[in-house]
C-alpha atoms as a printed R data frame, in Angstrom:
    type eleno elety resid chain resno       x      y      z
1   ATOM     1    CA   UNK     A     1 -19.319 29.637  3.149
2   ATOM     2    CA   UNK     A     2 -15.783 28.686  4.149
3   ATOM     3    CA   UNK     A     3 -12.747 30.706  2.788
4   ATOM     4    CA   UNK     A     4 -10.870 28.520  0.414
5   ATOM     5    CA   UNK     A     5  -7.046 28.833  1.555
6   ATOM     6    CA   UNK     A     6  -4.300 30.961 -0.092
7   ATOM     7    CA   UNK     A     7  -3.072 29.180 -3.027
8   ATOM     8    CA   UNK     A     8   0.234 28.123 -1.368
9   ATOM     9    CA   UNK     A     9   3.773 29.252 -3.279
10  ATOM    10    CA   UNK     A    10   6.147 26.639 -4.887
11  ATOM    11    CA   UNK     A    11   9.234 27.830 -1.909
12  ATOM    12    CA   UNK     A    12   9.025 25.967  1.068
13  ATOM    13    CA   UNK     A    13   9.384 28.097  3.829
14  ATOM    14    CA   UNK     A    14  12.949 27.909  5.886
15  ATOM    15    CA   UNK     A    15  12.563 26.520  9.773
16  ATOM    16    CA   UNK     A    16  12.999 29.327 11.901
17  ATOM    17    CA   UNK     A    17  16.576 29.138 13.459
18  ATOM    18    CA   UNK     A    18  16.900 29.434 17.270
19  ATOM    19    CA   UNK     A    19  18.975 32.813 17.852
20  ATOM    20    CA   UNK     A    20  22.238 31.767 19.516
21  ATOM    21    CA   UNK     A    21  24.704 34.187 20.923
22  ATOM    22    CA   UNK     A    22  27.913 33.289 18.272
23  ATOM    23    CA   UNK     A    23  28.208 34.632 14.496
24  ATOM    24    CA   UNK     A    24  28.946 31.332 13.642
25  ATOM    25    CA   UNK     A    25  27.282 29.672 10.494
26  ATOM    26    CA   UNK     A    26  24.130 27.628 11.385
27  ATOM    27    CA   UNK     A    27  26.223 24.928 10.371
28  ATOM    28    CA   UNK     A    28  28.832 24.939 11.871
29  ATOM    29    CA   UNK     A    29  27.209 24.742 15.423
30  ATOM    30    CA   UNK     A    30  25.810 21.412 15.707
31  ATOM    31    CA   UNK     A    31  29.247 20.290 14.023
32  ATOM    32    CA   UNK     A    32  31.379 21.484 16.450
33  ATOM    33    CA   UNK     A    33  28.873 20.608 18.738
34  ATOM    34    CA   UNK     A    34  28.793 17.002 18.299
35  ATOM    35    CA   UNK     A    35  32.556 16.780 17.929
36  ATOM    36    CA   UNK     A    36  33.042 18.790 21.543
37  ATOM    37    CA   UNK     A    37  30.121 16.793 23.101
38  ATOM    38    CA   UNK     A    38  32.097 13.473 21.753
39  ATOM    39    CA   UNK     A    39  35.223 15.243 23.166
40  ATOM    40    CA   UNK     A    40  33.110 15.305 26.608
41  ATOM    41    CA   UNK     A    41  31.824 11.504 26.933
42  ATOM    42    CA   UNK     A    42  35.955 10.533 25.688
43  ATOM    43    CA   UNK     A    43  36.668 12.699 28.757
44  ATOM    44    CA   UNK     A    44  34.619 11.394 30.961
45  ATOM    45    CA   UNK     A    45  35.724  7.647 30.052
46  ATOM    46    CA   UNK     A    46  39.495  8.295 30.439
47  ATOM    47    CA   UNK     A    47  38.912 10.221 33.557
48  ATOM    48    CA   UNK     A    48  37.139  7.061 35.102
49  ATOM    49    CA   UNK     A    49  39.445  4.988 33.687
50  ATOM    50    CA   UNK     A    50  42.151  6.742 35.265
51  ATOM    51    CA   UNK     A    51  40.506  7.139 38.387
52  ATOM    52    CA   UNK     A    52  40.024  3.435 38.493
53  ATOM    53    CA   UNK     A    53  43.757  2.918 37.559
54  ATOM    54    CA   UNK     A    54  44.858  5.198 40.440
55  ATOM    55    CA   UNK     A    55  42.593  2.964 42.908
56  ATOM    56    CA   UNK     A    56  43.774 -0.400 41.802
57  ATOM    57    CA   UNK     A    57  47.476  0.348 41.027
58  ATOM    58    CA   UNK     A    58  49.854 -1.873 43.129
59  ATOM    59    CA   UNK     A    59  53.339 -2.903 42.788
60  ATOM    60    CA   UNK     A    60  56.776 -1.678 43.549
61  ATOM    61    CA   UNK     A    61  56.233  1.483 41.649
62  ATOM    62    CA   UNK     A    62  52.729  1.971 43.633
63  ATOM    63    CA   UNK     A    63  53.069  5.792 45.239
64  ATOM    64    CA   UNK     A    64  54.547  6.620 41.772
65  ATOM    65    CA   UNK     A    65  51.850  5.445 39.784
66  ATOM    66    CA   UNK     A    66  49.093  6.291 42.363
67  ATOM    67    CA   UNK     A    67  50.501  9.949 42.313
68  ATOM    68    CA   UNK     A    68  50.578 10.036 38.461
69  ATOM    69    CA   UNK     A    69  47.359  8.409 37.946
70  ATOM    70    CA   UNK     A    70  45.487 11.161 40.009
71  ATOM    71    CA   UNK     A    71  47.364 14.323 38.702
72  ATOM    72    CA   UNK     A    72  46.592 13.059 35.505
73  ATOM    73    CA   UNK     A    73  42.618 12.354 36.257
74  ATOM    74    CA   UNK     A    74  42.450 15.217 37.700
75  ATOM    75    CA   UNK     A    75  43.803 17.192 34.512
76  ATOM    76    CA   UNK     A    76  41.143 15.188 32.351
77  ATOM    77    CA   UNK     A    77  38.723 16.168 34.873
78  ATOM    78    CA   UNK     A    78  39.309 19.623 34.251
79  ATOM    79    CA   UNK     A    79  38.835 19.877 30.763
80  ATOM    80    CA   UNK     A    80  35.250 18.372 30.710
81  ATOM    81    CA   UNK     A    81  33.497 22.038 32.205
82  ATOM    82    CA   UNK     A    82  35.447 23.880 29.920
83  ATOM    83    CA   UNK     A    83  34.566 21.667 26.455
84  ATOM    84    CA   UNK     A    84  30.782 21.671 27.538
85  ATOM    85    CA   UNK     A    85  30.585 24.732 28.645
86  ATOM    86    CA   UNK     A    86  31.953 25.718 25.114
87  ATOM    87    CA   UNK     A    87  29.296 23.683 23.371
88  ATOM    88    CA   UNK     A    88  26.865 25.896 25.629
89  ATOM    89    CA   UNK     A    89  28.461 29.178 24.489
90  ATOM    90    CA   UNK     A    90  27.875 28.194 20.927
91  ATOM    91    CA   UNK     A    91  23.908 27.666 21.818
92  ATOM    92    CA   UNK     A    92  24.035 24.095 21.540
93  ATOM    93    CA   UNK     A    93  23.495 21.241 24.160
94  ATOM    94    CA   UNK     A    94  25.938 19.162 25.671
95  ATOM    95    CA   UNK     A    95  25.843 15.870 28.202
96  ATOM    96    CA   UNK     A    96  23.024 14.691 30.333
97  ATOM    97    CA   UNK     A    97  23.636 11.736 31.858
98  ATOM    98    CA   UNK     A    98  25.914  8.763 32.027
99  ATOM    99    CA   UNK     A    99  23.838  7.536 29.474
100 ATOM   100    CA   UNK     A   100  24.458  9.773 27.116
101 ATOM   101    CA   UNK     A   101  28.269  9.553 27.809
102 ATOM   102    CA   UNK     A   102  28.417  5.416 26.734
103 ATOM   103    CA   UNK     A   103  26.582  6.170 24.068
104 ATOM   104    CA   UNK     A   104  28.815  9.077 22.351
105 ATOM   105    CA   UNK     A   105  32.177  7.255 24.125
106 ATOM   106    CA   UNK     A   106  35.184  5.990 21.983
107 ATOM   107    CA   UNK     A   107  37.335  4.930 24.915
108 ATOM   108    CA   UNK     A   108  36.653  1.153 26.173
109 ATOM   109    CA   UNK     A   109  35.581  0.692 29.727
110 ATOM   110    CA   UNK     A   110  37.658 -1.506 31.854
111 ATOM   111    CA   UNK     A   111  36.201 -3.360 34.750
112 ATOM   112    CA   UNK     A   112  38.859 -6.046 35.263
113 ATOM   113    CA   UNK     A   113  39.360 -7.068 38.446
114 ATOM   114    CA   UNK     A   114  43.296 -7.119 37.682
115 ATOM   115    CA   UNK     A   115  45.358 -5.439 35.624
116 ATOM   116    CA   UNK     A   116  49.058 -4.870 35.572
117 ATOM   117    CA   UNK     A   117  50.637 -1.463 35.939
118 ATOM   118    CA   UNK     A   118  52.733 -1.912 33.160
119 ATOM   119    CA   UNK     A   119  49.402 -2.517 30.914
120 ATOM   120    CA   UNK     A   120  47.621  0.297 32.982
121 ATOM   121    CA   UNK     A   121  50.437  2.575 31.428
122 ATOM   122    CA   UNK     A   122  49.908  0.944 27.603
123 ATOM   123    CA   UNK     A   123  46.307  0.933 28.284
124 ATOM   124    CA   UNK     A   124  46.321  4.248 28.844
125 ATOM   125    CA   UNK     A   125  48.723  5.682 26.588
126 ATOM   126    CA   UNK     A   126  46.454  4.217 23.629
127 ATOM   127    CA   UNK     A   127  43.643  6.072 25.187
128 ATOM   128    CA   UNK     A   128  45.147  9.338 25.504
129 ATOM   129    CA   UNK     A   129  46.218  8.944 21.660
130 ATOM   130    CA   UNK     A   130  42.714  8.312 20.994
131 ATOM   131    CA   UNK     A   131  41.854 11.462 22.315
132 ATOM   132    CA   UNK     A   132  44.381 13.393 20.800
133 ATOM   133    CA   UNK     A   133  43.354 12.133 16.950
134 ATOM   134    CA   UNK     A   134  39.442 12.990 18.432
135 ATOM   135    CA   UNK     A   135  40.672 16.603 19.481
136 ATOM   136    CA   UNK     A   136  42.261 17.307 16.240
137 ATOM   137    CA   UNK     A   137  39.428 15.742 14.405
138 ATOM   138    CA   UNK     A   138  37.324 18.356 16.227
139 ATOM   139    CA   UNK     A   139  39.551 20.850 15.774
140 ATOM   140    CA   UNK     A   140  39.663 20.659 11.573
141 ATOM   141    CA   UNK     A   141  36.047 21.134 12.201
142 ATOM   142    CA   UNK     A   142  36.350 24.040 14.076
143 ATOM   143    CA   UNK     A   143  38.902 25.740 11.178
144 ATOM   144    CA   UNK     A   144  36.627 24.812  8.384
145 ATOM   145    CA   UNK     A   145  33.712 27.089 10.717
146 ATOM   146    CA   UNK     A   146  36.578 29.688 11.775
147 ATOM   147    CA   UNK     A   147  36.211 29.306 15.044
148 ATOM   148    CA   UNK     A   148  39.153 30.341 16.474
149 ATOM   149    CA   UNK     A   149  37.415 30.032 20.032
150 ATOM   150    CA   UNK     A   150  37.229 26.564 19.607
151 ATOM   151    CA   UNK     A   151  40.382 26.053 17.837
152 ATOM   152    CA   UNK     A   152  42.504 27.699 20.812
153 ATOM   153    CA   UNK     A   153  40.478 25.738 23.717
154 ATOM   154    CA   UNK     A   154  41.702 22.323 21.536
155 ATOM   155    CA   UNK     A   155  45.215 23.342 20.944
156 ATOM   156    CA   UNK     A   156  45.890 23.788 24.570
157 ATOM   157    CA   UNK     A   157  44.178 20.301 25.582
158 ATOM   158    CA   UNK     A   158  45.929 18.806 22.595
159 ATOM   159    CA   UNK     A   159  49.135 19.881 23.957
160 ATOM   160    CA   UNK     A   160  47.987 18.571 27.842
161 ATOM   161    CA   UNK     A   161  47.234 15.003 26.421
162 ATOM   162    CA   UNK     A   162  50.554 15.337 24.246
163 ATOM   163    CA   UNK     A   163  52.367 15.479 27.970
164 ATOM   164    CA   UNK     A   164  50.169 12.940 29.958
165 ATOM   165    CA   UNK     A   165  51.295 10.639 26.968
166 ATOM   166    CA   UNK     A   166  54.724 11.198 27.152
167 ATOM   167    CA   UNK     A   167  54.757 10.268 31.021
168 ATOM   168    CA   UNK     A   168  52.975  7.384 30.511
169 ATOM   169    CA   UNK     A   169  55.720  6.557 28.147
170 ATOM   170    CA   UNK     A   170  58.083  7.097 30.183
171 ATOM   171    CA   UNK     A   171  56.906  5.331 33.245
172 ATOM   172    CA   UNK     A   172  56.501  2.542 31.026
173 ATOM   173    CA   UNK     A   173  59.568  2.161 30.221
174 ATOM   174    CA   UNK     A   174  62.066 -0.521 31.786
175 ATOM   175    CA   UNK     A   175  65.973  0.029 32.525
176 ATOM   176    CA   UNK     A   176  66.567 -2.094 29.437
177 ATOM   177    CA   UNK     A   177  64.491 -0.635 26.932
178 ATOM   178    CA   UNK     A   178  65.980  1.722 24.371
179 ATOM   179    CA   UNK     A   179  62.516  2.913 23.508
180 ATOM   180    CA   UNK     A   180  58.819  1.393 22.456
């Protein structure tokens, strides 16, 4: 005769939680999380997109441009390891493929086979802003979790984006403009 099973209680049982090396709320990983690994694919878009500007950049500001495009790329580069590394520290996932990157992207790709430098500057000043409001964004999310880890790593690319923005303005500008 079969054993009839335990009459079952009326608490569901919790899912067990994956141990993860921070003392942050279960929460408030996959929240920062998702707002670091969006952080990542923006990254990866303006980086290309800069990259791609620095290659197609021509005109009689050209060595200028070239020169600013690539320090610049090279500065977004940099920040990608450290934001995915950071979702990684928090015991969550980050990027996989290029794949994954268009899908979680807010910047717009551009493949043009022309574009000016003057709207290479615009194009990328709007971009850079974008980033910026998607960094502080993340980083509200980060205070509401009190991750001050987080919140630093932010601050300091906030600030970086802040100056890439300011010499795109500035490059943009002509002899005859009082400002934009």
């Amino acid at each position: 005769m079969a054993k009839k099973p335990a009459p079952k209680s009326g608490k569901a049982k919790a899912a067990p939680r994956l141990q993860t090396q921070t003392d942050l709320s279960g929460n408030a990983i996959p929240e920062i999380a998702e707002a670091l690994n969006g952080l990542v694919a923006d990254s990866y878009a303006l980086y290309t997109k800069t990259k791609n500007f620095h290659w197609h950049v021509s005109g009689p500001h050209f060595r200028d441009y070239h020169l600013l495009f690539d320090e610049q790329a090279t500065e977004i580069f940099n920040t990608i390891d450290e934001l995915a590394e950071r979702v990684r520290k928090l015991g969550a996932k980050t990027i996989h493929s290029i794949g994954e990157i268009a899908k979680l992207q807010s910047i717009k790709d551009n493949d043009k086979d022309f574009v000016s430098p003057g709207d290479m500057l615009l194009e990328l000043m709007d971009d850079n802003k974008k980033v910026i409001k998607r960094m502080r964004a993340a980083h509200e999310i980060a205070d509401e979790h009190d991750d001050v880890a987080t919140a630093s790593i932010l601050e300091n690319f906030i600030d970086a984006a802040e100056k890439r923005n300011w010499f795109l303005f500035e490059a943009s500008r002509t002899g005859t403009d009082s400002g934009h």
